[in-house]
N, C-alpha and C positions, 0 to 999 in steps of 0.2 A: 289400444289406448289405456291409460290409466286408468282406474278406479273412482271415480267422479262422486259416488254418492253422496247424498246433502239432506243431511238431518238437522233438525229443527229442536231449538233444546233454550231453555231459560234458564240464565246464569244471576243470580244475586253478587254484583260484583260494588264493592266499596260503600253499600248499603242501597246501590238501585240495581231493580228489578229488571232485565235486558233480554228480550229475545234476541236471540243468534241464530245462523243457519250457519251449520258448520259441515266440511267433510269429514266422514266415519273415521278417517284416518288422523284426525286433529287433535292435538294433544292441547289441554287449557292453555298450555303458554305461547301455541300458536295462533288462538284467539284472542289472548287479553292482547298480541303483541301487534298480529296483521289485523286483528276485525276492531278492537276497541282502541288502539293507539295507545293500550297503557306497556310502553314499554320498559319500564324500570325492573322488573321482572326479566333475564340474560338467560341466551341460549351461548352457552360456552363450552360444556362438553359435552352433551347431544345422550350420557347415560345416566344423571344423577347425581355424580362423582364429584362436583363445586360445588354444586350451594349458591349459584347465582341467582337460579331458576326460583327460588322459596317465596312463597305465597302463604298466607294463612287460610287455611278450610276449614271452617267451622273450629276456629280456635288452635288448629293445629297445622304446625310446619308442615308444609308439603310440598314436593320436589315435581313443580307444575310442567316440566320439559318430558317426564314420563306418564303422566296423567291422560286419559284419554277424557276429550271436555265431556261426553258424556258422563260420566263417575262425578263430575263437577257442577251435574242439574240440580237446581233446589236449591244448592249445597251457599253457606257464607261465603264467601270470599274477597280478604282484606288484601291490597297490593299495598306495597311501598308509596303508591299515589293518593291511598286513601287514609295512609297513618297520621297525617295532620295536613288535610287538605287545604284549608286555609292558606299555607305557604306556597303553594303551585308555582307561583308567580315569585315569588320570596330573590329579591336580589343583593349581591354583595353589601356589605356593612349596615343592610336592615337587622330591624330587633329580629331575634333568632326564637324570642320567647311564644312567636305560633308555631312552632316546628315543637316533634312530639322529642320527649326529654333524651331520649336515646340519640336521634338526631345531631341534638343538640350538643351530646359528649363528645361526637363522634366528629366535630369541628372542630371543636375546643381542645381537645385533643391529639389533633395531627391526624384523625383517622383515616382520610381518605385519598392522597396521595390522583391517581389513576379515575378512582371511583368504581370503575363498572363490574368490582364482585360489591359494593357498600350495599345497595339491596337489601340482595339475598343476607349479605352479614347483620342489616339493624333486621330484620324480618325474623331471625331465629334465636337474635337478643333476647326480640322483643316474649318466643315463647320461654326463652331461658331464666329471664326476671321473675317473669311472673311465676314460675315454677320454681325458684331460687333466689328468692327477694334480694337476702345477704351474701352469694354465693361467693368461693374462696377460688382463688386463682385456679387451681385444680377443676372446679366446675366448670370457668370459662372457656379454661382450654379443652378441658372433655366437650363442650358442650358446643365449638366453635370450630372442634376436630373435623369436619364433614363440610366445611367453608374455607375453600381453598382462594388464596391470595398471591401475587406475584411481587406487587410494588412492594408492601409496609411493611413485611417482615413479621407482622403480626404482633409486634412488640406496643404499637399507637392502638389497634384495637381491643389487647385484649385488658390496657390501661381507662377506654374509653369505657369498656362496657362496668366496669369495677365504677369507677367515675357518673354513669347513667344510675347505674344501683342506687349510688349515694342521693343521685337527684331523684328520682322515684317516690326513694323512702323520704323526701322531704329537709335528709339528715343537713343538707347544705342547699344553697342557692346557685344557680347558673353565672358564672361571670360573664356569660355572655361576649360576644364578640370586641376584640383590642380597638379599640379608637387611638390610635395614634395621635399625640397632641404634642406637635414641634416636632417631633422624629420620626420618623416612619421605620428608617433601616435600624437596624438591631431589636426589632419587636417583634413576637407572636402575632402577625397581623395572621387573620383566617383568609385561607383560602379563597379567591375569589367564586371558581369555582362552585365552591362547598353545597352552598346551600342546593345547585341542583343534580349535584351527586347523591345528595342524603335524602332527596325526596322522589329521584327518579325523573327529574326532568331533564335532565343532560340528555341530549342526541350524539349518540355515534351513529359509526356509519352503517349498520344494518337495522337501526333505529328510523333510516330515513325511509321515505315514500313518494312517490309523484303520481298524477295519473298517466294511465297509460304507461305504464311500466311494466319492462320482460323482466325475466328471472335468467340469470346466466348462472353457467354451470360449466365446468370443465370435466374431461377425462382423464382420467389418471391410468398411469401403465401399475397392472401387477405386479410387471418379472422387475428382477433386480439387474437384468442387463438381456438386452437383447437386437437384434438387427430386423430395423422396419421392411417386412417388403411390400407391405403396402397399408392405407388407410381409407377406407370405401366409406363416406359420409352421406353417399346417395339416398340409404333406405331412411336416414335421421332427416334429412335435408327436406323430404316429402311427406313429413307428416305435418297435420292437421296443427296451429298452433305455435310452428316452430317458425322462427323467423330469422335466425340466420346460423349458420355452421359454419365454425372457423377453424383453420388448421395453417400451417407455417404457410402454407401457400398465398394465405390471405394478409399475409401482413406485408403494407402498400410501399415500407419504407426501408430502412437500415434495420435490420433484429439486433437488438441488445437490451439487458440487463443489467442495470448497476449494482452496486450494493458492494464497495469495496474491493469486490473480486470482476470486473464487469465480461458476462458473459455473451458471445455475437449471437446466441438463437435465443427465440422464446420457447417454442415448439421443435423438437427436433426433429430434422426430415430423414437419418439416417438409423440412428442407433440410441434407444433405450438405456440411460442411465444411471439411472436407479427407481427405486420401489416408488411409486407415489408420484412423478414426474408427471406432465401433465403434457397431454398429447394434442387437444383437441378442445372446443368447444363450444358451447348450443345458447341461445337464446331464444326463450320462448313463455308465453301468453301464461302458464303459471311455472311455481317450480317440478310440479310433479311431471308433466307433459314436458320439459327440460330432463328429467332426471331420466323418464324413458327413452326419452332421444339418443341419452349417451348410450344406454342400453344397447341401441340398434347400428352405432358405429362400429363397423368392423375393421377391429386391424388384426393385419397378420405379419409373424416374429419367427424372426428363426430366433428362439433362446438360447444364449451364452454361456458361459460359464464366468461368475461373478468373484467379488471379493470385495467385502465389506471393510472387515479389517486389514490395518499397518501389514501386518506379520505376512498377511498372504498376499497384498497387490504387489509389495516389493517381490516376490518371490518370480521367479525367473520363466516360468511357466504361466504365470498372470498374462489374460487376456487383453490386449489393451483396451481402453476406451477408444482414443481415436487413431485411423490408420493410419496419420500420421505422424503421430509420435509416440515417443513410452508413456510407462505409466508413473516413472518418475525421473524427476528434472535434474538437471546438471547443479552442484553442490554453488549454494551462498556461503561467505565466509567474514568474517569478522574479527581481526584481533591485533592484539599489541605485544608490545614487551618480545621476550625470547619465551616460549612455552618450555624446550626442553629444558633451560636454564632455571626456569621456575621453579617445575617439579624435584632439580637436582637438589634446588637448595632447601625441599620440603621435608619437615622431620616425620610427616606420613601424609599419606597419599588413600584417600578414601573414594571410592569407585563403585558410582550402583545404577541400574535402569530403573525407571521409571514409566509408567503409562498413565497417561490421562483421554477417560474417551469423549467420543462425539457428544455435544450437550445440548439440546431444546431451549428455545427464548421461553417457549410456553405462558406468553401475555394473554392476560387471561380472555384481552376479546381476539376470537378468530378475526382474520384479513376478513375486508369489508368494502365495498366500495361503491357508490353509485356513479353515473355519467348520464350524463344530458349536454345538449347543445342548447345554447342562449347565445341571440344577438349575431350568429355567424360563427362562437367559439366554442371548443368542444372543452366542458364544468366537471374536473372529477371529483367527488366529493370521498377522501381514502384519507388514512392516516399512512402520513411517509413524514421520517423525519430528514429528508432535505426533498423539500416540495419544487426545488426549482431543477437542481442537477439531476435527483435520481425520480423526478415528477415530469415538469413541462418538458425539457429536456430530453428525457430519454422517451417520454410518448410520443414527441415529434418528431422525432429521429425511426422512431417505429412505425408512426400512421402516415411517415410522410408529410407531414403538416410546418408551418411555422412556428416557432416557439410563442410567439406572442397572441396565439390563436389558439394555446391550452392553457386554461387557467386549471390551479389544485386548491383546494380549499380541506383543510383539515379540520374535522368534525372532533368533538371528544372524542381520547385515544386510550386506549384500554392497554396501553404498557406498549415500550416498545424492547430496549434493548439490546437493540440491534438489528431486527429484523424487518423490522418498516422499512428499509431502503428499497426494498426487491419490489419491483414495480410489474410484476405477473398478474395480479388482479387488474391494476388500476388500466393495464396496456389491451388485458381481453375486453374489460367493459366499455374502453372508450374505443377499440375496433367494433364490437358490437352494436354501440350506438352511433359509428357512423356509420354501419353498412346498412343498419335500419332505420334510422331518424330517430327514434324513440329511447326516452329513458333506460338504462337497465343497470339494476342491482346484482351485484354477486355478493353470495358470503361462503367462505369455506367453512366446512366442517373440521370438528378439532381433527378427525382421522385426518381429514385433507390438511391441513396445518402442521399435523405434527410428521407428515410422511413429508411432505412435500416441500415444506418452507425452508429456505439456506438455515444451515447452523453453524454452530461453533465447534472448531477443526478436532481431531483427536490427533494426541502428540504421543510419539515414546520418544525418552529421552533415554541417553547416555551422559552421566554426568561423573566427573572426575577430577577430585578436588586437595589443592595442595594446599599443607598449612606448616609451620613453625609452632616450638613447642609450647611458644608462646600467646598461642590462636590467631597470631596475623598470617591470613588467606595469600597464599603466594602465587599460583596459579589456579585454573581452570581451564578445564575441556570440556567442550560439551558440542554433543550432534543429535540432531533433532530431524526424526520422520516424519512429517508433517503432514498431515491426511487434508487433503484437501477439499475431497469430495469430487465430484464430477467432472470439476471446471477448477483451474489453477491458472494465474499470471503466463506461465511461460508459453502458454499455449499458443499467449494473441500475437503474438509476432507469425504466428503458419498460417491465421485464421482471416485477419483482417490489420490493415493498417489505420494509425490516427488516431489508435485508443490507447491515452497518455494513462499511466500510474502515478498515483501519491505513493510518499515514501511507504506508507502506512498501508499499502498494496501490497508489500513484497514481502519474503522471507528478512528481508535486512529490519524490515521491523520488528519482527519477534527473536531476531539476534539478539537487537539492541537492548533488550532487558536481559539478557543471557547472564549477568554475573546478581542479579538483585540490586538491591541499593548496596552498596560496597564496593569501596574500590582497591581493585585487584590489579597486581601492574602486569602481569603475564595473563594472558586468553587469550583461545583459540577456540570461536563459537562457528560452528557449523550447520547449516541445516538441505534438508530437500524437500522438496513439494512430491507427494503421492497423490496420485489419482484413487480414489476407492469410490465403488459403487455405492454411490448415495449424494445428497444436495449438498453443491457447494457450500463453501464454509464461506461466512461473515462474522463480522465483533460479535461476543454476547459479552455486557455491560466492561468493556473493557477492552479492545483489542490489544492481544497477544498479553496482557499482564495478566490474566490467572492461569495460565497455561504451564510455566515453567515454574511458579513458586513452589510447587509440591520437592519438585529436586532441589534448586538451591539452598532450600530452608530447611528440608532434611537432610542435606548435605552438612549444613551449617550446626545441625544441634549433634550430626554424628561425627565431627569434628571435636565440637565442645565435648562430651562423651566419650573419646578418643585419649583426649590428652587431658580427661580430669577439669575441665577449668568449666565454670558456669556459662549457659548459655546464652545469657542477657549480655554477660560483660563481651564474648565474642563476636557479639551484633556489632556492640558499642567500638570495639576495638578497630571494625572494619569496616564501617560508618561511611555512606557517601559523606561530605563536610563541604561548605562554602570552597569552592576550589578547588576544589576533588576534577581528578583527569579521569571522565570514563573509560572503557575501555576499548569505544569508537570512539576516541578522539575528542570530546566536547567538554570544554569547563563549566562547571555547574556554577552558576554566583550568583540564580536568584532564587528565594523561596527555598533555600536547601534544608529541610525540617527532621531528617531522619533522625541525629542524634539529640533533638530537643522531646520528638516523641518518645525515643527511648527513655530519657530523661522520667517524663511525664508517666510512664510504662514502672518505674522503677518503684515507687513507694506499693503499688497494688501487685507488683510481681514479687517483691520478699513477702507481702501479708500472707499473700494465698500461698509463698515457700512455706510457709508458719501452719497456717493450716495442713497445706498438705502431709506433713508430719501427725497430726493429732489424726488428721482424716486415714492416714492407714493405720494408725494405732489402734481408730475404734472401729477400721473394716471387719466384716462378716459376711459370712457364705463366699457368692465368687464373685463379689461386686470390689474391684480395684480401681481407689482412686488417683488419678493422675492430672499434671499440671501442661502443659507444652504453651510453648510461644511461634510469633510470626510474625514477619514482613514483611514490606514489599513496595512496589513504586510502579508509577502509571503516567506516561504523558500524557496533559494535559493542552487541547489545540494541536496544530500542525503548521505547518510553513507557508512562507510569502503568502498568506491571503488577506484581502482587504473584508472589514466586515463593518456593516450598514444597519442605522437605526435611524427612526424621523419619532420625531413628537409634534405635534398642533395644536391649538388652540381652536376647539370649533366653536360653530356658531352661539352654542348653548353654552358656553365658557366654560367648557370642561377640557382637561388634556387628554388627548390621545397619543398611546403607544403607540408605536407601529413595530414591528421587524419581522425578520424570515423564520425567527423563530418559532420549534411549535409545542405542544405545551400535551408531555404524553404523561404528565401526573409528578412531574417533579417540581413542578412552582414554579415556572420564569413568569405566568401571567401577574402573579400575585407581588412574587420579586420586582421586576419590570417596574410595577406600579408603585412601590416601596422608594425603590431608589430615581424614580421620575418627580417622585413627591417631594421628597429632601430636598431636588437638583432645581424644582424650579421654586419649591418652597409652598406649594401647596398641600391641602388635604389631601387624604386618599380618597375621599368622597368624590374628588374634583376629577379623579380617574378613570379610565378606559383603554384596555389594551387589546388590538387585534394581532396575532401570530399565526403563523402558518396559513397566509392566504396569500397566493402570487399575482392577484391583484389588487387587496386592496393593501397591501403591504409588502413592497416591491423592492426589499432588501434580503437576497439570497447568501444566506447562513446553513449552513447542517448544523442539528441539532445531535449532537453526539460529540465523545472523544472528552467530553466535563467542559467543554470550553463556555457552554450558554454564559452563566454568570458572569465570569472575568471576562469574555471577547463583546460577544451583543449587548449584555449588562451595564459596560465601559459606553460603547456608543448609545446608548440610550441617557447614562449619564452625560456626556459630551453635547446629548440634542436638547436634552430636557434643559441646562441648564443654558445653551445659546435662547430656546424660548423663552427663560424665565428674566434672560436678560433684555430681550426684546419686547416683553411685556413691562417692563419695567423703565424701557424708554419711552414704548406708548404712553404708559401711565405720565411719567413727565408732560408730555407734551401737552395732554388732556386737563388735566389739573394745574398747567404753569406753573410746579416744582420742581426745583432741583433734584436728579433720580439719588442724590446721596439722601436726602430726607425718605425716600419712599421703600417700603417692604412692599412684600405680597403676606397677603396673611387669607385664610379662606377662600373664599371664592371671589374675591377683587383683591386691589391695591388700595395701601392707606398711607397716610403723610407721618412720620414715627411720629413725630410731636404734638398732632393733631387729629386725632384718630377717629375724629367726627368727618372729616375730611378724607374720601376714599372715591373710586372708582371698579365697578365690578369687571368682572373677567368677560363676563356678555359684553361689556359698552364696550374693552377692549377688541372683541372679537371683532364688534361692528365697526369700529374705528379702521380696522386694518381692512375689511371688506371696503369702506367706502373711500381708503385712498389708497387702494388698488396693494396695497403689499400683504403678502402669503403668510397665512397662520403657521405654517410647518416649517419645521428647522430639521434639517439632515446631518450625520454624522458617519465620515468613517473613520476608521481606524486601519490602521496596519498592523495585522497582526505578523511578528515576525521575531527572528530571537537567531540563536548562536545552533547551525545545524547539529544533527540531526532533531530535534526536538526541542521546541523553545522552553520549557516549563514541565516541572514534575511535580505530581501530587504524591506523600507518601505516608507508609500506614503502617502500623505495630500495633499488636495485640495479643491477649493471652487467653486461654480456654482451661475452665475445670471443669473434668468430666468423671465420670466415671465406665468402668468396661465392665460387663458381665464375663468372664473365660468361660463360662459352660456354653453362653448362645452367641456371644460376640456381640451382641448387643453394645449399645454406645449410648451414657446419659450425659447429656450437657448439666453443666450446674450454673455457669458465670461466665460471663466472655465481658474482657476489658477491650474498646478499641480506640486506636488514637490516631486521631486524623489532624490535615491541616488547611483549614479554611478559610485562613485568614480570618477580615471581618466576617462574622454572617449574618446575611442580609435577613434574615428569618429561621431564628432558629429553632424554631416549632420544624421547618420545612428544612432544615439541615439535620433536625435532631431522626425523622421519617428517612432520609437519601442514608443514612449510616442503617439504618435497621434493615433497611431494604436489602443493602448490599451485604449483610450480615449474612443475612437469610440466602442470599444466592451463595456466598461462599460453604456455608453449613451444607445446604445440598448437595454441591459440588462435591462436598468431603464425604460425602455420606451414605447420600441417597441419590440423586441423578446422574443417568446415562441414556442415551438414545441408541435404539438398535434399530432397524425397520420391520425384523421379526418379532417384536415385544408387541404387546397393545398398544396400539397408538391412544391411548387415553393416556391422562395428567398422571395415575394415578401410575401407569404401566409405567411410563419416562421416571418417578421417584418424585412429580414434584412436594417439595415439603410442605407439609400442616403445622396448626398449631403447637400440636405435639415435641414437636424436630428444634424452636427455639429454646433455648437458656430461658430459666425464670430469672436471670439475674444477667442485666445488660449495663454497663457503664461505659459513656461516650463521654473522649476527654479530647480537646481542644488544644493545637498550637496555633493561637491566633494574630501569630506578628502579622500586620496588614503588610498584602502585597501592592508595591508599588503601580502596578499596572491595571490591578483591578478597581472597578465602582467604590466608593468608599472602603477600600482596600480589600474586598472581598477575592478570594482566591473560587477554582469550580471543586467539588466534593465526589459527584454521584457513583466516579465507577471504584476509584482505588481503597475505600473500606472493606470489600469482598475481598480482598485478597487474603490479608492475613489470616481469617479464621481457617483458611484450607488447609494450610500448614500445620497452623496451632493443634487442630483437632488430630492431625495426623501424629504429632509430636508429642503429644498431650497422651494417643492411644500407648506409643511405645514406651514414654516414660512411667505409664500403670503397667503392662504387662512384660515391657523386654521385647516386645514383637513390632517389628514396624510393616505398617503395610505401604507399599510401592508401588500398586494398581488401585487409582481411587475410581469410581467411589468404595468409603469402607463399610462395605455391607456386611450382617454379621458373618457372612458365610466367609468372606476374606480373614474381616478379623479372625475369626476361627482357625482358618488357614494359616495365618502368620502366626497364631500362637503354637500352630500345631510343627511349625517349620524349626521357629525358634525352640522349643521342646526338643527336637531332631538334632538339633545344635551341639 
């Protein structure tokens, strides 16, 4: 049995004095989090490595996830719950001025997006201030380097803490929280959110607790591929403590897995497909008496011979995955025009490969999930962003059960990305709590997270591109290895029938970007699905759009490059346009933005040409400065779906949101609210929104693909404003006026000309209770448009950087990027969705890649720090309102990542002459291409 021992130790925690009985093996943060409930303090990488975990100890930052609580007796200790306790309780649009001044930036600011690294980040402000009253951008970023973030990009915080300083030192005053007065949509409204992200009272999901709660735990396989021949759970199954043991055998229902790629097992009963896979697993009376359990399950493997990487699963001697098929699929194809005819007429023809590898979501809260049964129905409390398809849905299809007898309820969500879909947690802990009647929490470890959880696919390309001497793009070719991971589409037709694919399933969707935004009249876009050992692939912040811009857009400036002519103007030259025929066949005629961003691209892309001339004039040593650009396009939504919003009027005359929406740190609660407000003409005061809960909000949306804003955004406008129209007949009828005399103004209705003459929204409420008709109005909407893809979002941008040729190193200096949003409904929380994805693209370029032989920490994968950002971000706007969206708002959050991939790439060769063609460009590659092109 475990280690049980139980020492006895007095913590000075937020200024009271606590005895504790803790185990020897307890680290502070698994005290302040299980024994005191302060959990605002984040177990997210399990070695130090974030920065979630910081606590102050006697005045100093301290990384409480490696602390043992003894070292912690005696000892001060200040949590994020004790920095301005007052506010505990602190809710949306209250004075912000009891919350401590850091807090306070850190709203006002756009800081918090997610929330769950904010903590640990006001926690190590707060010793940074005081050690650096006036400190200079340089400080913050050193100082915030060791606080690792996923959502913000780091561009909102390390504005806020500059911003916090100013308030500190007295130098300015707090403006405190936007009161909207007449308009809501196009203001800085704060975050609803906010206030209990910055002080630590936001609950996710390994934040929760019930009585009587097991601790679940799964097994993960070591080997990278192997054949089960058996799994012996008997010796786990009969210990002291454990209460149930689960393996494929035990699942009552259909096995399946959503998440874009939908896979038919949970557990596999055959063969071992990659590292970190999960085999098995235990519930039991704590976590440690769980963790020995797995210990004591025995399986035994005949071990395979594997293949991680493209280069080798293709290879002809590759092992397959499963014995009935290859390990890759029969060719997808795409294209128009005549190809040979194209390239005939091309006055050169440029032709290069390309790799991009497997990538990590890396949200900064590990998978989380609690289950309990209430009332007859089985409660999972997980963050998944579509709570109904890839939540009730596919649990019920797994436990056997009803659909309308699994409710999912999404807790604050700690980033998602794309990886919330994968219902692996939520489907062990709600079989564990029906086999035991009792609550049970699981939380993976980052190791278990980052081995384990689907990612985003690795591609090599072949790309082959014809042009005129004049840069107009005459053909393309292109074929595309598609590393799938474990599990691919083609598989389900050998496996199981009845599991239908979205377009946005298959290879035809990563065709479908195959030429960029430009239209080309000859292509021939090809691709295959590979099996390689490791987790299937799902979107990370974009399905299939960052994947191929690395080759078209290096195609595109080695074109320009080619034949002399600027690289801007050969964007501009081959420009999707209102009308533009892709190259599947679809006419583009709404929201077509590419050559207006160029546009908008063009005054800040000759300045920095301007610069870039003085900047190598006054270069020294081996630092080369360089300028590159980039593009790129992303559909936004998907086909034939209807999609559902309610708004009501409750009893306490406030309105209520509703929708399937869920709110994983990008703002639709706050949005929602914004344009609910305008539609019925009320305060935001008058507000409340619930999302992601599938009962008490019983309009099933994914939250993915950018669609929130324009699709559930639009039906929220459409409900909110049938209420505001229906409150507005009550009012009539109450007051015996004509409804042309009456507004809504506040929290009642008043007569325009008589404004001593009103009616509140309470007597309304009661009005409609007492003669029987319903406070809530419903809307759907049809989303739907000209196939393949109703609507694109598209992006251009520019990067200065500079290269070190002795270490390969990479400095950012400035990145311009330009997106198109239409109206924005909040652009505090538009200006945060661009930084974010800024940040994911720079990595992309730079620094991440996932291996399963690397560390499975944040730090092993490359995710980026402070450090990795531009000190110099400019975010420029084409904001014609789209016809279809909320007060013409168009969706933002994935296609900004894109362009800087490129840029930065383009940006390296036009400093050194070297391009690199395997990202990420670590220095060691950079090095390599300078050393190739040198060879040259």
């Amino acid at each position: 049995m475990p280690d049980s021992a139980i020492t006895k130790t007095t913590l000075n925690v937020n200024g009271a004095s606590l005895a504790i009985e803790a185990a020897d093996s307890a680290t502070l943060l698994d005290v302040l989090r299980e024994d005191l409930d302060l959990t605002g303090a984040k177990k997210a990488c399990d070695n130090g490595e974030c920065g979630s975990c910081i606590v102050m100890m006697n005045g100093k930052p301290t990384k409480s996830c490696l602390l043992p609580v003894s070292r912690a007796a005696d000892k001060d200790v200040l949590t994020i719950e004790g920095l301005a306790p007052e506010a505990s309780d602190l809710q949306p649009g209250e004075d912000l001025s009891v919350l401590h001044p850091i807090q306070q930036a850190f709203i006002e600011k756009g800081a918090t997006q997610c929330g769950f690294c904010i903590p640990g980040m006001i926690m190590k402000t707060h010793t940074l201030l005081r050690n650096k009253p006036n400190p200079s951008r340089d400080d913050i970023v050193k100082g915030l380097s060791k606080n690792l973030c996923r959502c913000t990009g780091y561009t909102k915080i390390l504005e806020a803490v500059d911003y916090a300083a100013e308030l500190i030192n007295e130098q300015r005053d707090a403006a405190g929280p936007v009161k909207p007065d007449g308009h809501a949509v196009g203001v800085n409204v704060a975050r609803f959110d906010s206030p209990a992200t910055v002080n630590g009272a936001a609950k996710y999901a390994a934040d929760l607790k019930m009585d009587g709660m097991l601790y679940g735990k799964l097994l993960r396989s070591e080997h990278h591929h192997a054949r089960i021949i058996s799994i012996d759970v008997s010796e786990a199954a009969a210990m002291d403590g454990v209460e149930a043991v689960i393996t494929a055998d035990d699942i009552p229902g259909t096995p399946f897995l959503p998440n874009c790629q939908p896979q038919v097992y949970v557990f596999p009963t055959d063969r071992i497909r990659f590292k970190g896979e999960a085999l098995a697993g235990v519930a039991a009376i704590s976590e440690a008496i769980a963790e020995e359990a797995l210990k004591r399950i025995k399986v035994d493997v005949e071990v395979l011979p594997h293949a991680i990487e493209i280069k080798d699963a293709v290879r002809s001697d590759a092992v397959p995955l499963f014995d009935h098929s290859p390990r890759v699929s029969a060719p997808q194809e795409v294209a128009c025009g005549d190809i040979e005819a194209g390239f005939a007429s091309a006055d050169i023809i440029v032709e290069n490969e390309y790799t991009v590898p497997v990538r990590e979501h890396a949200a900064m809260e590990p998978e989380s999930a609690l289950a309990f049964e209430e009332d007859g129905k089985l409660i999972i409390r997980t963050g998944l962003y579509h709570a109904f398809v890839q939540g009730t849905e596919s649990i019920a299809n797994n436990l056997a059960m009803k659909q309308d007898d699994v409710r999912i309820i999404c807790p604050a969500m700690g980033g998602n990305f794309g990886t919330r879909g994968d219902t692996l947690i939520a489907v062990a802990t709600g079989l564990m709590t029906r086999i035991t009647g009792r609550p049970v929490r699981m939380v993976f470890s980052r190791a278990e997270s980052i081995l384990g959880s689907c990612k985003a696919p690795s591609v090599d390309i072949r790309y082959r591109t014809g042009a005129t001497s004049d840069g107009r793009i005459v053909a393309v070719d292109m074929e595309v290895l598609h590393g799938a991971g474990s599990w691919a589409p083609f598989l389900i037709e050998k496996t199981t029938k009845g599991v239908e694919l979205c377009f946005y399933e298959t290879l035809g969707a990563l065709l479908s970007h195959a030429t960029g935004p430009y239209e080309i009249e000859n292509v021939r876009a090809r691709a295959w699905d590979v099996l390689t050992n490791g987790p299937r692939y799902v979107p990370l912040r974009g399905t299939n759009a960052n994947y191929l811009p690395l080759a078209y857009e290096s195609q595109v400036d080695l074109v320009a490059e080619k034949l002399g002519l600027d690289p801007l103007e050969v964007r501009m030259k081959n420009a999707i346009r209102s009308g533009s025929k892709t190259h599947f066949g679809q006419t583009l005629t709404e929201h077509v933005s590419m050559v207006k961003e160029l546009e908008l691209l063009r005054p800040h892309y000759d300045k920095a040409r301007a610069r870039l001339e003085q900047r190598r004039a006054d270069a020294e040593g081996p630092w080369r400065p360089g300028l590159g650009m980039g593009a790129g396009w992303r559909n936004i939504g998907y086909l034939n779906t209807k999609i559902s919003a309610g708004c009501e009027l409750d009893k306490n005359g406030n309105i209520h949101v509703m929708a399937g929406t869920v709110e994983q740190g990008q703002g639709p609660t706050t949005q929602f609210a914004q344009i609910a407000a305008d539609s019925v003409g009320v305060s935001m005061a008058q507000l409340r929104v619930t999302l992601g809960d599938t009962g008490a909000a019983p309009y099933p949306v994914p939250t993915f693909s950018s669609v929130t804003t324009v699709g559930p955004g639009k039906a929220v406008q459409i409900a909110a404003r049938e209420l505001g129209s229906k409150i507005l007949d009550a009012a009539a009828e109450l007051l015996q006026r004509d409804r042309s005399r009456l507004e809504i103004e506040g929290d009642g209705v008043r007569v325009a000309d008589a404004t001593d003459i009103r009616v509140s929204l309470t007597e309304i409420a009661r009005h409609f209770e007492q003669t029987g008709q319903s406070g809530l109005c419903e809307a759907e909407i049809d989303w739907k448009g000209e196939a393949p893809t109703i609507l694109y979002g598209y992006n251009a941008g520019l990067i200065e950087l500079d290269v070190n040729t002795d270490t390969g190193q990479v400095r950012l200096l400035n990145h311009v990027n330009v997106t198109d949003p239409g109206t924005r409904v909040n652009p505090l929380a538009v200006d945060g969705q661009i930084d974010g994805a800024i940040a994911f693209g720079i990595g992309f370029a730079l620094t991440e890649r996932f291996h399963p032989d690397n560390p499975a920490t944040l730090e092993g994968y490359g995710l980026p720090s402070t450090r990795d950002v531009p000190p110099e971000v400019t975010r420029l706007y084409v904001e014609d309102p789209l016809e279809r969206g909320p007060f013409g708002a168009k969706s933002i959050a994935e296609h900004p990542g894109i362009s800087p991939i490129p840029a930065i790439i383009n940006a390296i060769a036009n400093a050194t002459g070297a391009r690199v063609r395997d990202i990420p460009a670590t220095p060691d590659r950079v090095k390599a291409a300078l050393e190739a092109h040198a060879a040259d």
